[in-house]
N, C-alpha and C positions, 0 to 999 in steps of 0.2 A: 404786492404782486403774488401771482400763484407761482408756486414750484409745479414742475413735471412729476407724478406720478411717479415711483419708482419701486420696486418691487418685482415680484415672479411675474411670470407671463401665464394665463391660466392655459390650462392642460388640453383640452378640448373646447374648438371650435363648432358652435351649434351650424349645423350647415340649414339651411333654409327652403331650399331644395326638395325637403320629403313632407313639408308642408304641403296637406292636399290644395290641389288647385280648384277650387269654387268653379272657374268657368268652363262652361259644357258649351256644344254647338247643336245649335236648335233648328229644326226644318220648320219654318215659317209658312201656311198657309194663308192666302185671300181672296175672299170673295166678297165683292164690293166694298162695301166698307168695313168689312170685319177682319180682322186678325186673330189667329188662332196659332198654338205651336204644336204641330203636328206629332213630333217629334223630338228625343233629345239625344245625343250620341256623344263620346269623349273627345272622340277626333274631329275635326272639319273633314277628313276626307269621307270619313262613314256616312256624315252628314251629304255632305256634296252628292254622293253615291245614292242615296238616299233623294236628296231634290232628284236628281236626274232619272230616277227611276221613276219616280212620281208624274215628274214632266209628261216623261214617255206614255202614262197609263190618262193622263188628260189629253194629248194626243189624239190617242189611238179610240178615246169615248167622245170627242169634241164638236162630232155631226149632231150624235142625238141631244150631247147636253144643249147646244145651239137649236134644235129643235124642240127640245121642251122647256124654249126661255131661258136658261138657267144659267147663272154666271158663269164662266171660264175659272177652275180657279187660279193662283199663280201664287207659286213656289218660291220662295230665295231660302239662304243659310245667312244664322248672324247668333255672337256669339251670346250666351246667355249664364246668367248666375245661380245656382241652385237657388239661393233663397227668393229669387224674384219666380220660382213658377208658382203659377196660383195652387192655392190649397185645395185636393182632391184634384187635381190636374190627372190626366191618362192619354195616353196616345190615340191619335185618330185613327182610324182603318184607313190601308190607302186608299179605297174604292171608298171611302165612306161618304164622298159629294154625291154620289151614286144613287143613295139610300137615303139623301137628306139628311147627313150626319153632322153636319156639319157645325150645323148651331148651337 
C-alpha cells in the first residue's frame, strides 16, 4: 500500500489565471455560401458592437445591393482561437461587399 506523502507544503502556488487566453471573438461574415472573419476583437462585447455596426451599414446599402443582384451579407459573433485563423488572414473593410471585397 502507498503511504501519504509527507513533507513541506511548497512555497508558491503557480496561479493559472495569467496564462494568455488563445480565444478572441470573431465577427463572422456571409455571403452565400462563403464564410469569411471579418474581424477579431478580445471582448465579445467589441465584437458584438462591431456585428451591429456592420448590420446597420448593410442596412442602410440594401436597396442598391438588391438592385445589382448581389447577396445580403449577414453578420453573427462566435468565438475563435488564434491558431485557427488562416495564415495571412487581415480584416475586411466594412464597406468592402461594396467594392467586391469580399472574395
Amino acid at each position: 500500500m502507498s503511504q501519504p506523502v509527507q513533507g513541506p507544503l511548497p512555497e508558491h502556488v503557480v496561479s493559472l489565471s495569467r496564462v494568455r487566453d488563445d480565444k478572441l471573438w470573431a465577427v463572422i461574415v456571409a455571403m452565400g455560401r462563403k464564410r469569411r472573419i471579418a474581424n477579431i476583437y478580445p471582448s465579445r462585447a467589441a465584437a458584438d458592437a462591431d456585428c451591429h455596426w456592420r448590420e446597420q451599414q448593410v442596412r442602410a446599402y440594401s436597396s442598391f445591393l438588391l438592385s445589382s443582384n448581389m447577396p445580403l451579407p449577414h453578420y453573427s459573433v462566435s468565438p475563435v482561437r488564434r491558431a485557427d485563423l488562416p495564415r495571412g488572414w487581415r480584416p475586411l473593410p466594412a464597406l468592402g461587399f461594396l467594392r467586391g471585397e469580399f472574395a
